[in-house]
N, C-alpha and C positions, 0 to 999 in steps of 0.2 A: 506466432512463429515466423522466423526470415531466414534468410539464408543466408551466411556469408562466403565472401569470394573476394580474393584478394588477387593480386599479379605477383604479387610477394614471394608467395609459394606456387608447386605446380599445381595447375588445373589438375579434377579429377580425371583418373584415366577409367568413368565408365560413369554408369547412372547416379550418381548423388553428386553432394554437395562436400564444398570443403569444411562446414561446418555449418551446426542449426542452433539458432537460439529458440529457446525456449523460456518462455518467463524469464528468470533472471539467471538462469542456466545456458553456459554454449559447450553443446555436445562435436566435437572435435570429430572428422573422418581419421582414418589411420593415417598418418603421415609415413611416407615410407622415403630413400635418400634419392630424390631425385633434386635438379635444381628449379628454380623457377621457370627456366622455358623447358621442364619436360626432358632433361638427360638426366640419364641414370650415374650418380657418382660412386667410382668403384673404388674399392679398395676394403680394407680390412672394416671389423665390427666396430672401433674405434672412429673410422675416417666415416661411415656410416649413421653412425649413432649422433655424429656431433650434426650431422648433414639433418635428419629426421627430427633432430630439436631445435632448430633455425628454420624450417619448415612449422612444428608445430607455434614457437614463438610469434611467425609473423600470422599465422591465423588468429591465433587469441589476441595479437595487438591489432587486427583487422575488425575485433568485433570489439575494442575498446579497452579489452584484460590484458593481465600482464600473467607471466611465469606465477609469481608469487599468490596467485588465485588459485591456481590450479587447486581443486580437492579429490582427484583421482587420474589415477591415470593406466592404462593398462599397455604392456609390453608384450609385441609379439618377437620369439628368437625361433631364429631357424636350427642354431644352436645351443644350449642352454650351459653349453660349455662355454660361450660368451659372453655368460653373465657377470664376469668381474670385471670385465675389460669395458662391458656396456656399462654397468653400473658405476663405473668411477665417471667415465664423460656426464652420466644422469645426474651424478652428486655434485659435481665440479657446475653445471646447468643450473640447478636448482638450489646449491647451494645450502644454506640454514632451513631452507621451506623440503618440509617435506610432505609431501602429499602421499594419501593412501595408494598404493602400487597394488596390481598383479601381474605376477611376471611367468608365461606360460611358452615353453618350444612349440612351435608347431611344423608340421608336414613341410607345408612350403608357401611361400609368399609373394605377390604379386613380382613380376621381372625378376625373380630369382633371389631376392635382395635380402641381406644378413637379418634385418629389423625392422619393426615398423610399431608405432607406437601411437596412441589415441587418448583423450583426455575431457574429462568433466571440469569445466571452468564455471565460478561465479563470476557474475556481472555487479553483482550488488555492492 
């Protein structure tokens, strides 16, 4: 196992890591819309969601993987009435690849922030 850390994205804001390999697996932290030195970018689930996949992007390509690996990924929504407006920036993101999803609302989410999204990447 190691840990990856990029300057790409933000540092975590508490105890772990921005993501962990494992074997031939890199288990992703939640990426939430912040920019790489640590601000919070605001704005609607749209201006958020594209912010949290440029985030998650530059981790998987910090540990050697691309988007197109990704084999899961799960969505956290503060709203789940966001979900067409998140899901079109995910498909426009990902494109033709589409990876296994769960997409669940929750309570609430670090800095208050619309979404935040985490991902199972192959290395292989």
């Amino acid at each position: 196992m190691h840990i990856i850390q990029t300057p790409n994205a933000p540092a975590a804001i508490g105890p772990y890591s921005q993501a962990m390999v494992v074997g031939d697996l890199l288990f992703t932290s939640g990426q939430i819309p912040l920019r790489a030195d640590g601000t919070l970018v605001e704005g609607n689930i749209t201006v958020q969601t594209t912010q949290v996949l440029v985030n998650l992007k530059a981790v998987i390509e910090a540990a050697g993987s691309s988007l197109d690996k990704v084999a899961k990924t799960t969505v956290f929504l503060k709203n789940l009435d966001d979900f067409v407006a998140m899901n079109k920036v995910y498909a426009e993101t990902f494109g033709t690849h589409t990876p296994a999803r769960s997409t669940v609302q929750v309570a609430k989410l670090p800095r208050d922030v619309l979404v935040e999204i985490e991902a199972i990447v192959s290395l292989a």
